[in-house]
C-alpha positions in Angstrom: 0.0 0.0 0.0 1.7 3.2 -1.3 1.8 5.5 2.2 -0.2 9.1 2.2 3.0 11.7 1.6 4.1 9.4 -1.5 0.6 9.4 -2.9 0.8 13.1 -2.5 3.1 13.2 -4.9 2.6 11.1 -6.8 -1.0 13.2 -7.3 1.1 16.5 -7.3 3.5 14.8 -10.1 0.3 14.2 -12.5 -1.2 17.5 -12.2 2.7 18.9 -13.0 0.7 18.6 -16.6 -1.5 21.3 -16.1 -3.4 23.3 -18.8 -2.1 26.6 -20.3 -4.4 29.6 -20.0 -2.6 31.7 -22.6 -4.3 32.3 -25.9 -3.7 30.8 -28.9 -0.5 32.8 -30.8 -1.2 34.0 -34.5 1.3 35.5 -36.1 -0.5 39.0 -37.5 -0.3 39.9 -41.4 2.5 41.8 -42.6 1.1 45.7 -43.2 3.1 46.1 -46.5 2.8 45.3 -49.9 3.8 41.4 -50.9 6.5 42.1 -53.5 8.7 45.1 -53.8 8.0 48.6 -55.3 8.3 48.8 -59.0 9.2 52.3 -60.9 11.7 53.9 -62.9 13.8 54.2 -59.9 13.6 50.5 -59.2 14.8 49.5 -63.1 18.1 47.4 -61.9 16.0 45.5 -59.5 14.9 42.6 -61.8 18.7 42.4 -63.1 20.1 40.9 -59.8 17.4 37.9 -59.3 20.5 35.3 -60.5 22.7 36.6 -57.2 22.3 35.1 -54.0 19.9 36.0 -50.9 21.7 38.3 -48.0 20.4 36.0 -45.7 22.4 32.7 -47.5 25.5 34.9 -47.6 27.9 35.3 -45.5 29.7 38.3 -44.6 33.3 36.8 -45.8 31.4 35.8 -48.7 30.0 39.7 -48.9 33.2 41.1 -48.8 35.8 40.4 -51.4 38.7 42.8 -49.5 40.6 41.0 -47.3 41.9 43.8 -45.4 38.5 45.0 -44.6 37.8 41.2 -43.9 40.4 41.2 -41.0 39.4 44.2 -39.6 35.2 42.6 -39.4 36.9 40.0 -37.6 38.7 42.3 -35.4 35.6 44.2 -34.4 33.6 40.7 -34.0 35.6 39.8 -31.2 36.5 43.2 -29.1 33.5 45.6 -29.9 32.3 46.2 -26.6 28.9 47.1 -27.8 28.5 43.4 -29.5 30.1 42.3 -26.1 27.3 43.3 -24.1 24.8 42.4 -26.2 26.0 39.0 -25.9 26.2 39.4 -22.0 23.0 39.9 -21.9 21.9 36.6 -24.1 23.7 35.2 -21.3 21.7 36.8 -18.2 18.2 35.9 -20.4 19.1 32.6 -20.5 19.8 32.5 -16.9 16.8 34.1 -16.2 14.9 31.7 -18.3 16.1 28.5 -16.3 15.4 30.8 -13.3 11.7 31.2 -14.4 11.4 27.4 -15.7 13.0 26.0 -11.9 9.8 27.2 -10.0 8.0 24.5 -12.0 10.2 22.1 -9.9 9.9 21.5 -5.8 12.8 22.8 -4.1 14.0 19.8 -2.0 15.4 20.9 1.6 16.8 18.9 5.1 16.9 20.6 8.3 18.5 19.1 11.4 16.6 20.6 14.7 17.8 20.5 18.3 16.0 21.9 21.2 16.2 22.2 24.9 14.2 24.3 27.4 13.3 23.9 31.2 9.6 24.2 31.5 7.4 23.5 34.5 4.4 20.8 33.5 1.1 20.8 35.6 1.4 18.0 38.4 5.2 17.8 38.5 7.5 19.1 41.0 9.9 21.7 40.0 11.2 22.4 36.4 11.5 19.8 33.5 14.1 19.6 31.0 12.6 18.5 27.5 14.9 17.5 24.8 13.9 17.3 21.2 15.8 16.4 18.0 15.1 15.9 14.6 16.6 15.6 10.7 14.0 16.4 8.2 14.1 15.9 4.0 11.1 18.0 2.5 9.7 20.1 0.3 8.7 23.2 1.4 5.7 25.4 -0.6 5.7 23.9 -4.0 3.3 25.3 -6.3 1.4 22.7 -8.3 1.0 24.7 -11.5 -2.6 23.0 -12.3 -3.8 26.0 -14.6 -0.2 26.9 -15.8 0.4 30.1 -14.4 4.0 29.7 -13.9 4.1 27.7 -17.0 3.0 30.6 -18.9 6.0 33.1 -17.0 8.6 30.6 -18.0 6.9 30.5 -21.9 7.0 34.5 -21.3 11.1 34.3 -20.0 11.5 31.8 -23.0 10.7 34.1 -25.5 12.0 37.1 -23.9 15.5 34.9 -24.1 15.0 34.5 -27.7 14.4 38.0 -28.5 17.5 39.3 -26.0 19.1 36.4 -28.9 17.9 38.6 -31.9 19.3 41.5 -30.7 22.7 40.3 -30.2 22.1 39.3 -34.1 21.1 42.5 -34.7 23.8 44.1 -32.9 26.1 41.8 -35.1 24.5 43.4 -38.5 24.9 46.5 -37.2 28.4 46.0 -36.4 29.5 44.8 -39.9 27.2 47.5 -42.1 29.5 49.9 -39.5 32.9 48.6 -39.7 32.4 48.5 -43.4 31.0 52.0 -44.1 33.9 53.4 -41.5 36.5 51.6 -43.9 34.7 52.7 -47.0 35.2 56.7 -45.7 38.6 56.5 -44.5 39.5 55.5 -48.5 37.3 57.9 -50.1 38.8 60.8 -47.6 41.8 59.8 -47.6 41.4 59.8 -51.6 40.3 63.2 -51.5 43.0 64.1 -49.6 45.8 62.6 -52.2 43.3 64.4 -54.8 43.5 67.8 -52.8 47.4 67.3 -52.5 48.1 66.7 -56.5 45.9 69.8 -57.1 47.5 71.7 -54.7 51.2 70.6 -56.0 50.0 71.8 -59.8 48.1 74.9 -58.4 51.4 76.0 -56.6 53.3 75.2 -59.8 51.2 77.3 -61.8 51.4 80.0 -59.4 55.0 79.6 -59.1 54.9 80.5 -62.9 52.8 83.3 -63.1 54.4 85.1 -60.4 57.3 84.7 -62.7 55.5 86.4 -65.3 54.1 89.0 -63.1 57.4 90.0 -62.0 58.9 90.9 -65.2 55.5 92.2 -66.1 54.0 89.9 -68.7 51.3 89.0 -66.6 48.8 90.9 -65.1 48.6 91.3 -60.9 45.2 90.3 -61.1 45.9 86.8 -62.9 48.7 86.5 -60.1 46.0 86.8 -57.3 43.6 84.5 -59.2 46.1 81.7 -59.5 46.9 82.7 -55.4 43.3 82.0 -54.3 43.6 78.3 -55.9 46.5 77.7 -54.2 44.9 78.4 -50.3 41.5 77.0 -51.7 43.8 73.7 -51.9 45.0 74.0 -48.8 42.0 74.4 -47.0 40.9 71.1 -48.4 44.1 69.4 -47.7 43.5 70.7 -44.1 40.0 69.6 -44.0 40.9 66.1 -45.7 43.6 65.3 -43.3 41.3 66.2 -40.4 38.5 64.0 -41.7 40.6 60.9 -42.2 42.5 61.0 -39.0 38.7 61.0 -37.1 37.6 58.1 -39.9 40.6 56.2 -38.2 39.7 57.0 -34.9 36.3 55.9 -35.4 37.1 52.6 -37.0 39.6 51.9 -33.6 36.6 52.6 -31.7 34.4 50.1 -33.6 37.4 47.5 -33.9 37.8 47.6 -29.7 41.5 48.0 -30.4 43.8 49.8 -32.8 44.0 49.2 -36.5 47.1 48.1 -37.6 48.4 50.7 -40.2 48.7 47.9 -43.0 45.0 47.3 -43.0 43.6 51.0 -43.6 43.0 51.6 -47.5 44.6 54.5 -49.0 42.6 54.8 -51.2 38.3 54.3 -52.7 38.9 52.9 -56.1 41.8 49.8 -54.8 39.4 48.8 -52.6 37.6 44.9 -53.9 34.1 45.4 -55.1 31.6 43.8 -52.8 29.3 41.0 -54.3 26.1 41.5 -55.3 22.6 40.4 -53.7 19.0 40.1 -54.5 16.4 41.2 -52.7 14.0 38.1 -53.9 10.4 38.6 -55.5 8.4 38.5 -51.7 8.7 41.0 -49.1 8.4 38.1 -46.7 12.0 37.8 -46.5 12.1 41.1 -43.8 10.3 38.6 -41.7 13.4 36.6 -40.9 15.6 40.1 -40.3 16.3 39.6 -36.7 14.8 43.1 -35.7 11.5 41.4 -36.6 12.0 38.7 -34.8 12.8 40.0 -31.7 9.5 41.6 -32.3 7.6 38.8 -32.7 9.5 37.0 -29.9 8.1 39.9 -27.7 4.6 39.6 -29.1 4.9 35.8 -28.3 6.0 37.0 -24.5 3.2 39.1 -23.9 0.5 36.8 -25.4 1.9 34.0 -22.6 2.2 36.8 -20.0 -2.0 37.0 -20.4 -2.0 33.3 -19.5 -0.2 34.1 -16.0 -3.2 36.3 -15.6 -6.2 34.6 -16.2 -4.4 31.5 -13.8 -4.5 34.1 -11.4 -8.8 34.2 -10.8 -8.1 30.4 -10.5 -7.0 28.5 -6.9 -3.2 28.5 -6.3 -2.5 25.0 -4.9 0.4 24.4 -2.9 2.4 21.7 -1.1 5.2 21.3 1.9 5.7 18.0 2.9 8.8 16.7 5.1 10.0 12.8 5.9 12.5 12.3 8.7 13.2 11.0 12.0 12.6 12.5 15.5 13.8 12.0 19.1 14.1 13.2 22.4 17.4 11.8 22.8 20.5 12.4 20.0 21.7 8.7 20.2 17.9 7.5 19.4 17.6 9.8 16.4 18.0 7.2 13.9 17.0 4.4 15.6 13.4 2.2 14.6 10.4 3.7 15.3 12.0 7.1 14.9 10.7 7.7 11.5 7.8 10.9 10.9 6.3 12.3 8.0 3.6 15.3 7.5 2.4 16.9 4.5 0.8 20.4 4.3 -1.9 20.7 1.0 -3.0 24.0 0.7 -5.2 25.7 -2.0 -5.9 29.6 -2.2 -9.2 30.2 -3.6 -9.0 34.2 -4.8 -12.4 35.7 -3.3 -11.6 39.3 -4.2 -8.7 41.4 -5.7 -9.1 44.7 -7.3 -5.8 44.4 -8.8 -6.7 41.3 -10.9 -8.9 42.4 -13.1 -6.8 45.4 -14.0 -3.7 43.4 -14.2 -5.3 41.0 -16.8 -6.1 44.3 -18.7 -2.5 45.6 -18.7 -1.7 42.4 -20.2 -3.9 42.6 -22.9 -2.9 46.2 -23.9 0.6 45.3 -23.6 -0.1 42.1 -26.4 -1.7 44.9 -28.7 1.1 46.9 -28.0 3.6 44.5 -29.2 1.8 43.7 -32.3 1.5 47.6 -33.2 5.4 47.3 -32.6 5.7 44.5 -34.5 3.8 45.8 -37.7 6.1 48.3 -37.2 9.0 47.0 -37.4 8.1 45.3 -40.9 6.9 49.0 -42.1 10.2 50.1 -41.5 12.2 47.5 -42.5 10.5 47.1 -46.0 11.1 51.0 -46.3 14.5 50.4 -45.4 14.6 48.1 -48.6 12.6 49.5 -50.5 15.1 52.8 -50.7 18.1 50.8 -51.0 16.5 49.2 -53.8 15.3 52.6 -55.5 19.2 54.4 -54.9 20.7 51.3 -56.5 18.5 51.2 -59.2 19.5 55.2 -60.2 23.0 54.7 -59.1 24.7 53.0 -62.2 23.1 56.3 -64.5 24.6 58.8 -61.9 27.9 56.9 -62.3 28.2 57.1 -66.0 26.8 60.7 -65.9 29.8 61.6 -63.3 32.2 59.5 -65.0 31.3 61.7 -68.4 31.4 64.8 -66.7 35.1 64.1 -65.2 36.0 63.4 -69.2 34.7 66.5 -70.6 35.6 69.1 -67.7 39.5 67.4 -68.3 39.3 68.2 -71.3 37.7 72.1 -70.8 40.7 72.4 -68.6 43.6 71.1 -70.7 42.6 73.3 -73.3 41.7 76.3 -71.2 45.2 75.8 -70.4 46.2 75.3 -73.9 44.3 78.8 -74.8 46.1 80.7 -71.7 49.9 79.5 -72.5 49.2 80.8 -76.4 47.7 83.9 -74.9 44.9 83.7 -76.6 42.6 83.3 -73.6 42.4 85.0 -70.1 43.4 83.2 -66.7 40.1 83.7 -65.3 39.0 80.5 -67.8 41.9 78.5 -66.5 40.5 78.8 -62.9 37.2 78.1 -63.6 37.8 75.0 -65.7 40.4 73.6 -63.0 37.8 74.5 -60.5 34.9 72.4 -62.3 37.6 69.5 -62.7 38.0 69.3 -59.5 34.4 69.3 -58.1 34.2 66.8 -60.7 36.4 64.5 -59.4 35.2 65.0 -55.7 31.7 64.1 -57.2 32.9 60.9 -58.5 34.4 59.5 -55.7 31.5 60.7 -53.0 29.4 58.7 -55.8 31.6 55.9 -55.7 31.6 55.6 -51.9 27.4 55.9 -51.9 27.1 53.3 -54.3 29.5 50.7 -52.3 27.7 52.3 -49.5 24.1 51.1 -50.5 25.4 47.9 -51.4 26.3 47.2 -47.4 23.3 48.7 -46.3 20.9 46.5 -48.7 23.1 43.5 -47.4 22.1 44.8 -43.9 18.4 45.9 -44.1 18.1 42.5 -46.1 19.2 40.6 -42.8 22.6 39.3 -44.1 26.0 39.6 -41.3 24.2 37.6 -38.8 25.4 34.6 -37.6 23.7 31.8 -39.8 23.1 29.3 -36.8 22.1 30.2 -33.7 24.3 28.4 -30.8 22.4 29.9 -27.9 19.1 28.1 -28.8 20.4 24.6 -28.3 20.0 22.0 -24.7 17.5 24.6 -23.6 14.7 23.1 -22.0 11.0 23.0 -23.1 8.5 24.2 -21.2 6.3 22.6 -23.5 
């Protein structure tokens, strides 16, 4: 015959099983169109669908230079800000098993000695009473019958995953950084060796004229024309050394430690073209970018967080229990007929609570909260693509139009120059041709660094520099 505490448990163990009050979790539709925006803006679109999805891609894959490559790798592993994000994966997780243990009795021995003098009615004097005991019990175990603390650990669960995405996300945002930081130190320091060379030939020229002026075939006014090139380029060379010493400093900062001087470019065009990506035909690709899904993960936790709250108009059943041996002398503590045992049921029907009805409400706002979030997230997100989409399908025409326009303004200036040396023309045309050559040139590589530019961002809004598997989601525990 099984004894009273052991069917107890044995009771408690079955009803371990308990029902879920949560609601059932549908995932809401996605409030954007199903396939991407079509236009003139969007004309390059279709000509990518043989590349590979960001998602499928790696980011060594993404990125052909292998300097840049090292310094991703760099950044991966000593970016504080990616540090803490994966800290706090940790703490979720932790806080998850936390959640998930209360579903478990906490198992507890106590060892008890007493001794008092007491005076009993009818005896003479004071008695000494001795009492001791070693206990094994459980001690206020809730028996989650209508899944209340089921439902917290489904709410910690998700919450882990979500703390999980954003690490991901953190990861994305990392590389698209690191990449565009590298990108901007070679097109400044580009301009830079562009602003030196122009001042080298403006200070040449002026060197000449002031020749010119000073046995007085030239005019003063040609002499001060050429001058005001001359500090115009140094200005920029100023400016351009200033701006690439803080692009340096701001890709240390996102490395975590200082880039070795052999893996900054020197310049935009010698860096490796990145490969090229398609966005797909469906917009239901932003629904695995891991900003969404930590969205939904949060939508998931507040949908089981209702369930905690409708458990709580139900009864609350609890258990303490204890098996052990008792005494009133130490040498008889574990001798036979020693042995005691008591268990403690308890159930707390709820009678009244102002605070529950409210607190069910909160829960239900904070569910259509999170799926106002969620939608926008995916509003964002497809916006995100959808103008990374539209600046790369007009990019390739502003390329050739600034790749034409640094041809012909050459050419203005070589024969500007031409005209001036024959004295056929005035200096003033010189200036103004070298001027337009080099705004030019400026424009071509600040077009060259947007294009590369887009391309990491379309990588990164399309949900590609993540981590393809997800290590943290393995031996966790069910609560299912």
């Amino acid at each position: 015959m099984i004894k009273k505490p052991y069917a107890v448990l044995a009771i408690a163990a079955v009803l371990l099983t308990g029902c879920s009050m949560a609601p059932k979790y549908t995932r809401p539709e996605a409030p954007v169109p199903a396939g991407w925006p079509s236009g003139p803006a969007y004309k390059e679109t279709r000509a990518t669908q043989g590349a590979p999805a960001p998602a499928d891609l790696q980011w060594r894959e993404f990125f052909t230079d292998g300097q840049l490559k090292e310094i991703i790798e760099t950044a991966l592993k000593n970016n504080r800000d990616l540090r803490v994000a994966a800290l706090n994966v940790e703490r979720a997780r932790a806080s998850y098993r936390i959640q998930r243990a209360e579903l478990l009795p906490k198992l507890e021995t106590d060892v008890t000695a007493t001794k008092q003098h007491a005076r009993i009615s009818g005896s003479t004097g004071l008695v000494t009473i001795e009492e001791y005991g070693v206990n094994l019990g459980i001690s206020s175990w809730e028996i989650d019958f209508f899944g209340r603390i089921r439902s917290l650990g489904d709410r910690a669960l998700e919450e882990f995953f979500a703390t999980e995405q954003a690490r991901r996300s953190a990861q994305i945002l990392l590389v698209s950084e690191v990449a565009n930081a590298y990108l901007t130190l070679a097109a400044d320091r580009e301009n830079l060796k562009l602003a030196q060379s122009t001042l080298e030939s403006q200070q040449a020229a002026y060197n000449l004229i002031r020749r010119r002026f000073e046995v007085g075939l030239t005019a003063e006014l040609d002499l001060r024309q050429a001058q005001t090139r001359v500090d115009a380029a140094r200005v920029d060379v100023a400016k351009y050394t200033d701006l690439a010493a803080r692009d340096e400093n701001a890709l240390n900062l996102l490395a975590g430690s200082p880039v070795p001087a052999g893996l900054l470019p020197q310049v935009l065009s010698a860096v490796k073209p990145l490969r090229d990506v398609s966005p797909g035909t469906s917009s239901e690709v932003l629904l695995l970018r891991p900003d969404i899904l930590q969205a939904e993960n949060l939508l998931k936790a507040a949908n089981a967080n209702i369930g905690a709250a409708r458990a709580a108009f139900f009864p609350r059943i609890s258990l303490t229990t204890a098996i052990g041996s008792a005494s009133g002398d130490l040498s008889g503590l574990f001798k036979s007929g020693s042995f005691v045992w008591n268990y403690a049921p308890q159930i707390i029907l709820p009678i009244f609570d102002a605070r529950t009805w409210p607190a069910l409400k909160v829960t239900k706002v904070d569910k259509e909260i999170a799926v106002a979030q969620y939608e926008k997230a995916i509003q964002v997100a497809f916006r995100e693509v959808a103008d990374a989409l539209a600046r790369r399908g007009t990019m390739g025409d502003q390329m050739q139009a600034q790749q034409s326009l640094v041809a012909a303004t050459d050419k203005s200036y070589r024969l500007s120059t031409l005209r001036y040396e024959k004295g056929i023309d005035i200096y003033l045309n010189v200036l103004d041709a070298q001027r337009s050559l080099y705004n030019a040139q400026q424009g071509l590589i600040a077009i060259r660094l947007a294009k590369l530019a887009n391309q990491v961002r379309l990588y990164a809004v399309l949900g590609g520099g993540s981590d393809s598997s997800t290590p943290y989601y393995s031996n966790l525990p069910s609560n299912k």
